[in-house]
N, C-alpha and C positions, 0 to 999 in steps of 0.2 A: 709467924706474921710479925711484920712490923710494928710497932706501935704507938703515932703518934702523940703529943698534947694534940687541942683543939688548936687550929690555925685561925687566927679573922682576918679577913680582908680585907684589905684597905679601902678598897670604893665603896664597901657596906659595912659600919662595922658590925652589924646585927649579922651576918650572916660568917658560919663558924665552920671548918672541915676540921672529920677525921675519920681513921677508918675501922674504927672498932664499931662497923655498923652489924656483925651478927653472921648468921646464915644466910649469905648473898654470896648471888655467882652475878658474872659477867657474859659468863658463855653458856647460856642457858641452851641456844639451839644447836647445841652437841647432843640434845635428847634425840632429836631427828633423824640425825646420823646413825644413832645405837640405834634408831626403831628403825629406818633401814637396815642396817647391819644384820638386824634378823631378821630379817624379811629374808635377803639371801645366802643366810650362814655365813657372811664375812667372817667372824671371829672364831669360828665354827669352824669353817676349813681350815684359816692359819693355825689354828690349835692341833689339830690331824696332821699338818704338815711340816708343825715344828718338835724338830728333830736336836737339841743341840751338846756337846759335850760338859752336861752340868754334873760336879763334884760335890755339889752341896750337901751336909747330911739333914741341916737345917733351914729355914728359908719362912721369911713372911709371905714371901712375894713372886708367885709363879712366874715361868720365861712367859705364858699367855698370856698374862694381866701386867707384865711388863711392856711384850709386844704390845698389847691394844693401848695400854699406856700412853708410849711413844708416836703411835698413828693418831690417836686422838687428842696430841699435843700438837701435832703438825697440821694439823686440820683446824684448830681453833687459830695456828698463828705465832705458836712457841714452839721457835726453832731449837733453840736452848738450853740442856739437859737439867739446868741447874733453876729454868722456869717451873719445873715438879717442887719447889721446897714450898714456893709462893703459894702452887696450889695442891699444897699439901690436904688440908682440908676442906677445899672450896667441894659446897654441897652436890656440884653437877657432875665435875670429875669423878667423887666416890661413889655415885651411882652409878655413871656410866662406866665405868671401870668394874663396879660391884666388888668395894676395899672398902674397910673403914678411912682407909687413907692411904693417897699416891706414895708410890716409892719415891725415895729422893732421890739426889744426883748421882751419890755414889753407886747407886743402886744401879741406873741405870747405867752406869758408864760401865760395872761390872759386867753390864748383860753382854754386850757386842763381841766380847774375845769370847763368848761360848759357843761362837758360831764359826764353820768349816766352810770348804768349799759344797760337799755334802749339803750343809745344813742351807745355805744359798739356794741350792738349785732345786730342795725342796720348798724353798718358798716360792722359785719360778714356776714351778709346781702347782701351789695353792693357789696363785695367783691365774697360771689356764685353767684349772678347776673353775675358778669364779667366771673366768671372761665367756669358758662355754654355758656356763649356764644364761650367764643374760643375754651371749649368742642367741642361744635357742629360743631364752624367749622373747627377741627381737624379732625373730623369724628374716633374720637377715639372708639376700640373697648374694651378698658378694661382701669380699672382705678384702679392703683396698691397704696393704702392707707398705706403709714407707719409711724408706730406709734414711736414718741422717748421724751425723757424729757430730758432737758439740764438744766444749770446752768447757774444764772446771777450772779455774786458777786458783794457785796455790802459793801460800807463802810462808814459809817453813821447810822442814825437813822432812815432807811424807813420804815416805814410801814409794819407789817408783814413778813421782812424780820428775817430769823431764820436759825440754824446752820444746815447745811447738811453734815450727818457722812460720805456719802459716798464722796462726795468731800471735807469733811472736811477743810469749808469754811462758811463765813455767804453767806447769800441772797435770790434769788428767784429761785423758781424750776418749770419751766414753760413746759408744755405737749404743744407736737406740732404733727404736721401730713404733710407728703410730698405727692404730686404723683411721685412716685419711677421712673415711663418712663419716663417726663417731666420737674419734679424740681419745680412744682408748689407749691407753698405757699397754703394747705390747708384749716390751720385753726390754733389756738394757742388759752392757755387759760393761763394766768396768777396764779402762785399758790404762797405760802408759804415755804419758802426753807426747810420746814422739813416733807411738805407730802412723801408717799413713790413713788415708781413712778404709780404704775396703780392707783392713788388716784385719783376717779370722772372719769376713762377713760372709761366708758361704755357712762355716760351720757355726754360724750366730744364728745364720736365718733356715738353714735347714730343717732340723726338727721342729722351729714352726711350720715350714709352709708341710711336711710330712701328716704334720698331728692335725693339720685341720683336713687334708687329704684323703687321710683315713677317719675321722668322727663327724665331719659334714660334709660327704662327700657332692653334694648335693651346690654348697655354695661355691662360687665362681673367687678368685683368685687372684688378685693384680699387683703389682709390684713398681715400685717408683721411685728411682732415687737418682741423685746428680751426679756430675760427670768423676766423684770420686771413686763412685760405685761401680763405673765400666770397665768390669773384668769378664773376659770370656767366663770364666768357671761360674759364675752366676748367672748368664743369660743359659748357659749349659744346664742347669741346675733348672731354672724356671723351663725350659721346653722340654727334658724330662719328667718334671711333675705338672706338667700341663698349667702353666700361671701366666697367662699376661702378664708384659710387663713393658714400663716405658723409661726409657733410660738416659739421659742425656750423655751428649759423646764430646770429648776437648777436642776442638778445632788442630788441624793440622795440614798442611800443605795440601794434599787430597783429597782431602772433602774440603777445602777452599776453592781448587780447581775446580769440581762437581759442581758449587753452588756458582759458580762465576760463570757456568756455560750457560746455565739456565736465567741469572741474572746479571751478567755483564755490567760493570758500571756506563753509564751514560746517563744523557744532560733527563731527568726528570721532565713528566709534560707538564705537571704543575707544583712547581716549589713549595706551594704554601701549605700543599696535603702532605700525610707521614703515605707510604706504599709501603704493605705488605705480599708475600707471598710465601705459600707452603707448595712444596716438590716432594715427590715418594721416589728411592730409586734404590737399587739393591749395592749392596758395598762389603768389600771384605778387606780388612784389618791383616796383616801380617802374622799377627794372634789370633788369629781366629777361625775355626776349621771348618766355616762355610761361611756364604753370603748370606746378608741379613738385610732386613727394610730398615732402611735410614729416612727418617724425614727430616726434611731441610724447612727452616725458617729465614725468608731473606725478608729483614725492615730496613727501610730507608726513611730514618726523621725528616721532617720540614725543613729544608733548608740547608738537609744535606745531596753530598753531591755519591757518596758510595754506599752499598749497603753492609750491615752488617749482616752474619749468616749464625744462626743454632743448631745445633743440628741433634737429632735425639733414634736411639736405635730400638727397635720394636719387633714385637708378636704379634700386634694386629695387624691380620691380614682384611679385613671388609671396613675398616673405617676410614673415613676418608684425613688424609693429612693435615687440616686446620682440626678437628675432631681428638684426632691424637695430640696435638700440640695444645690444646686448650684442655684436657685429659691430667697432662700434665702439670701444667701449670697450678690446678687446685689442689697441689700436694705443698702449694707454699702456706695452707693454712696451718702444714703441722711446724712450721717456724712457732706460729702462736702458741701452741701443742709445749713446744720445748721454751720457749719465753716464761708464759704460767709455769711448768717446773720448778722453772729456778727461781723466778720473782717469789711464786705462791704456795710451794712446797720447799723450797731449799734443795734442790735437787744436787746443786754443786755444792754445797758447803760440807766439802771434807775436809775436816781441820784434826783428824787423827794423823797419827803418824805410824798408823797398822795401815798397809792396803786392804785387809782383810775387811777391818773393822770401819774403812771409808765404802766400800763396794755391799757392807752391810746395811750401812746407812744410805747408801744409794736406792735399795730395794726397797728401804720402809718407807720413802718419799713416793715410788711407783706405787706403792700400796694404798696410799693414804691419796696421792691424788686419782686414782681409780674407783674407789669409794667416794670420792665427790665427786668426780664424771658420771658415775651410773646411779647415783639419786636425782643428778642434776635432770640426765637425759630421759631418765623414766617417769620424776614424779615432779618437775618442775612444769610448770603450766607453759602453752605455747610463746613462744615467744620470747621465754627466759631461760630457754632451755642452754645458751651460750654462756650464761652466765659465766662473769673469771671469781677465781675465787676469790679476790678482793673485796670483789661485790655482796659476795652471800655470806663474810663475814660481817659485810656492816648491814645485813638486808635482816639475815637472820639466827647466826652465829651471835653475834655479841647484843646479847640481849641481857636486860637488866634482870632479876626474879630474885626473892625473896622464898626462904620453904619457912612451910607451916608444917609442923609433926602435929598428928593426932594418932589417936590410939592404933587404929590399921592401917593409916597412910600417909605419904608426905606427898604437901602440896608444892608445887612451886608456882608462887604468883607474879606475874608476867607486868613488867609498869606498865600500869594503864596510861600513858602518853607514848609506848611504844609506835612508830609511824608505822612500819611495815607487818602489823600482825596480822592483815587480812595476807598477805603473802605466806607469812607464817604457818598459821592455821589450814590455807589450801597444800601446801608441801605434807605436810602430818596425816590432812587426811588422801590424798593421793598416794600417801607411802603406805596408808591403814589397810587401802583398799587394794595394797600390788597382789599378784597372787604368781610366785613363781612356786616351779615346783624343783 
């Protein structure tokens, strides 16, 4: 730690800073998280499913208690490996971690090349391990899978990182999947910033939609993604394993024709309204080895004189065509879904120059923001259940406390001018009272 003199202030001189104030944390509601975390063996399963090529003969510092380390760095809000020195001793960390003291930086930057592609997809692993268990005890009836690719930019010499025309930027182009009702962290796969977007997304999404097929076969199945997604061998894919799915399609000469028989431009009967309408009609693509249900979206703005037309390709047979297009459209909440990633986990910040060791660091941000999705959504009280995590860092994450050691116990004492402690306190005991099995 650093160690200042006293500082005084110039507008008071009576009043003095430094920071040799003791055993004090700042991130005291990192206790919440660990008392979740066993509630549903979060630490628990990553431990069983980490797998990695360690050579060490000696070690302070397990790959476990480094992994939970690093997740519960990112979750307090320290992106930055070299934030572990600062809180080296802070009294919240070494309990929650259960270390006399954090690894440092080097420590941690050692950890990441001990991991393989193996050692990756056993955390993909641990990671459906966990999602079915609070599956189950959602008692969810359907599990809406949406598909999107986003951008990390890069600036340096990493690894496979390459120009993407369409963000017209270097770096990585990484395919991701949400559940649209919940916000969960599906799955992610690290790619090359110049693949296109549906590049490898059959075999990205397959063994999900398979593994919930076969372990809840009972839940219903949906799939939703933009028009980068519209590749036969996917819609193929979802009518073999029986999945809904709603797909947006790129406009093109014939299904422009299709949409103009049905809505022809002419003069509007009242200018000053926007017109909508939705059309069902069957269509078959040159790629594609049957005809499918297309629904068309024709809007005409206020004050214009032509429509423009959406058009999106589907599995529902009994819903009606505004139904499916409004179906759709609540898949633009997992925009927010991937915003929070990167705002609030670091989701893109790969600044190695391993792809390995960025696509590692990629998973421990799905980890760490999946662990605050599924406290937020089980044991946050109604209403706050959207919470972003910016919020429940200032709500109930960065919280002041002082420990008191006595002979069998340490106390941590909470500022009594804390605002949010009645929030505080209902999170802790709604996490007391979870009961998964």
């Amino acid at each position: 730690m650093v160690t200042l003199t006293k500082k005084t202030l110039d507008f008071n001189r009576k009043i003095k800073l430094s920071n040799d104030g003791g055993s004090l944390s700042s991130d005291t509601g990192e206790f919440l998280f660990r008392e979740f975390d066993e509630k549903i063996g979060f630490s628990k399963t990553l431990g069983q499913h980490l797998k990695l090529n360690d050579s060490r003969a000696y070690y302070l510092h397990s790959n476990e208690n480094l992994l939970r380390q690093k997740i519960y760095q990112l979750i307090a809000g320290y992106a930055e490996d070299d934030a572990a020195d600062q809180l080296a001793k802070d009294p919240v960390f070494t309990q929650v971690i259960g270390i006399p003291a954090l690894a440092s930086q080097p420590s941690l930057s050692r950890f990441y090349p001990r991991f393989d592609e193996k050692s990756i997809e056993h955390l993909n692993q641990a990671n459906q391990e966990l999602h079915d268990k609070i599956h189950a005890f959602r008692k969810a009836e359907a599990l809406f899978i949406d598909l999107d690719s986003t951008h990390s930019d890069m600036y340096g010499e990493q690894e496979s990182s390459s120009y993407n025309a369409h963000y017209g930027t270097m770096g990585f182009h990484p395919l991701v999947s949400f559940d649209g009702a919940t916000g969960d962290f599906l799955k992610a796969k690290l790619r090359p910033g110049n693949v296109y977007t549906s590049n490898g997304v059959v075999e990205f999404i397959q063994p999900l939609i398979e593994h919930y097929n076969e372990t809840f076969p009972e839940t219903s199945l949906f799939l939703r993604g933009d028009s980068g997604f519209a590749v036969p061998a996917l819609y193929e894919l979802c009518e073999k394993e029986s999945v809904h799915f709603i797909i947006r399609l790129k406009s093109n000469p014939q299904l422009q024709s299709l949409a103009k028989e049905y809505h022809p431009s002419s003069a509007p009967v009242d200018i000053s309204k926007t017109e909508c309408f939705f059309e069902e009609t069957l269509y078959q693509a040159k790629s594609w080895s049957k005809p499918r249900k297309v629904i068309i979206q024709s809007v005409r703005p206020a004050g214009e004189l032509l429509f423009t037309h959406s058009f999106f390709v589907t599995s529902f047979e009994l819903a009606s065509p505004q139904d499916i297009v409004r179906a759709y459209q609540k898949r633009g909440t997992m925009e927010n879904y991937i915003k929070e990633a990167k705002n609030g986990f670091y989701f893109d910040k790969m600044n190695s120059h391993s792809y390995l060791v960025n696509e590692v660091k990629m998973m421990l941000t799905l980890l760490a923001y999946n662990l605050t999705n599924w406290l937020r959504t089980l044991c946050f009280p109604e209403g706050q259940k959207m919470m972003q995590i910016d919020t429940i860092r200032t709500r109930i994450i960065k919280v002041a406390s002082r420990l008191v050691k006595s002979g069998r116990s340490l106390c941590f004492k909470l500022s009594s001018s804390f605002v949010y402690q009645k929030f505080f306190w209902n999170v802790l005991g709604r996490t007391q009272k979870l009961q998964i099995e």
